[in-house]
N, C-alpha and C positions, 0 to 999 in steps of 0.2 A: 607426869601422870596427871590426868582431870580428876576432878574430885568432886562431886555435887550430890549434896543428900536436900528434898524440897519436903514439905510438909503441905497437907491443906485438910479443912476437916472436910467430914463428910458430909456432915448436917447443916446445913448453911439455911434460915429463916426464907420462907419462899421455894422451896425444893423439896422434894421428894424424899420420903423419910426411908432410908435405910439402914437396915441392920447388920451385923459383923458376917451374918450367911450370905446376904446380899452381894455383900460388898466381895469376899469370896469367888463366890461362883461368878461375878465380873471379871476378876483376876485371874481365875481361870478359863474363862471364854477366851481373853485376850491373849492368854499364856498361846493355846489353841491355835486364834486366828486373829492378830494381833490389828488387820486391817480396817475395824471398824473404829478400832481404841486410839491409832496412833498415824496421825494426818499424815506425817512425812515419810512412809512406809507404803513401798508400792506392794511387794510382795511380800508372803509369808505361806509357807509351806511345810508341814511334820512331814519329817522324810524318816524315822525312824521311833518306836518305842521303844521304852525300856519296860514298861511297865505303868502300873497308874500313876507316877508322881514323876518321871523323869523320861525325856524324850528330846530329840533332835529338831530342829526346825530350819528350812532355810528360809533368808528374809533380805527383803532390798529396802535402802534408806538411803536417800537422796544419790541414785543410781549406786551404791555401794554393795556388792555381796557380802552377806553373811551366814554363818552356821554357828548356832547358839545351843547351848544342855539348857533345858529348863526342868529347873526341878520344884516342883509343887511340895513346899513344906506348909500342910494342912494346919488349922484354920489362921496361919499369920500371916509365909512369907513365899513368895515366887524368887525366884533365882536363875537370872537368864546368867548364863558363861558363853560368852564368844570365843569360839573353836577355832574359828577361820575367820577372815577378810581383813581388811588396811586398820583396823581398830579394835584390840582383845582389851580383852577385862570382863568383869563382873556390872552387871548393874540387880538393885533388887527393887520387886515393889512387896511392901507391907503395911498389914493393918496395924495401930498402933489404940489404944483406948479400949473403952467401955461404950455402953448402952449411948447416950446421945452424944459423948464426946467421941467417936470415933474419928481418927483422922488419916490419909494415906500419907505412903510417903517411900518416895523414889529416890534412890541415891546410886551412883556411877562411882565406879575407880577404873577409867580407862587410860589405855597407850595406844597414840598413833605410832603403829609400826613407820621406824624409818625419822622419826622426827624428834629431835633431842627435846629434853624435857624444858619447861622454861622459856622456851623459845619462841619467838613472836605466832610462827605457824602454830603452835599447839597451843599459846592460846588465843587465837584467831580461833580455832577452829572447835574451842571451849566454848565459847560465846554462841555461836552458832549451835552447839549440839545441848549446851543447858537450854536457849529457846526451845528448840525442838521436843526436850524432854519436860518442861512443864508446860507447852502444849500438849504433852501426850499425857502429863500428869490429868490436866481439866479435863482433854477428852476422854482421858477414859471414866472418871468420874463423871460428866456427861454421860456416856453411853448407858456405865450403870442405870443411873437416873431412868434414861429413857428404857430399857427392860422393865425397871419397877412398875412405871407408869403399863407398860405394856401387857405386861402379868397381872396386874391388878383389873385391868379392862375385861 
């Protein structure tokens, strides 16, 4: 099993001041339409609801297919569950803090279907997929950012 929890704050000296709604309705854009938040993700598509807090998506990453539950648990934590494709698990994003200390933070418990745990391949391919995910950590913290700026204009 992969295991990666990453932290970063929100408010960094020189950026874009946001707050715990902000930072939110970010996480739920991306829950949405994950393509603007997360570089190594070609696709992303809801192929089903459930309702306002839980719904189906399908989504490709580094040509890989997936179908993922995401469930919007309001104002803290997103919870994507991979359904299908060569990599199940859980990964979450949540807000963690107060007023200027807020900070995100992305954490994975996945299995490569097919590859024994421990094993050079799984963690070759840890390496690879924690890059991936705190590049997807900044960008979407990035992208926030640039809404805020964009809403405020």
């Amino acid at each position: 099993m992969i295991f990666v929890t990453h932290v970063i704050p929100v408010n960094e000296p020189g950026q874009p001041r946001l707050d715990r709604a902000a930072v939110w309705e970010g996480l739920v854009l991306k829950a949405d339409n994950a393509l603007p938040f997360v570089p190594a993700m070609s696709d992303c598509k809801v192929v089903e609801r459930y309702g306002e807090a839980r719904f189906d998506r399908d989504i490709r990453i580094r040509g890989d297919a997936f179908r993922e539950r995401i469930t919007l648990e309001e104002p803290h934590r997103v919870v994507f569950t991979r359904l299908s494709g060569p990599i199940l698990g859980t990964i979450a994003n949540e807000i963690e803090g107060e007023g200027d200390d807020i900070r995100l933070r992305f954490s994975f418990a996945l299995v490569l279907t097919g590859t024994p745990g421990n094993s050079e391949a799984e963690e070759q391919y840890a390496k690879t997929m924690t890059g991936d995910y705190i590049q997807a950590l900044t960008a979407t913290l990035n992208a926030m950012r640039r809404i805020a700026v964009n809403d405020a204009a």
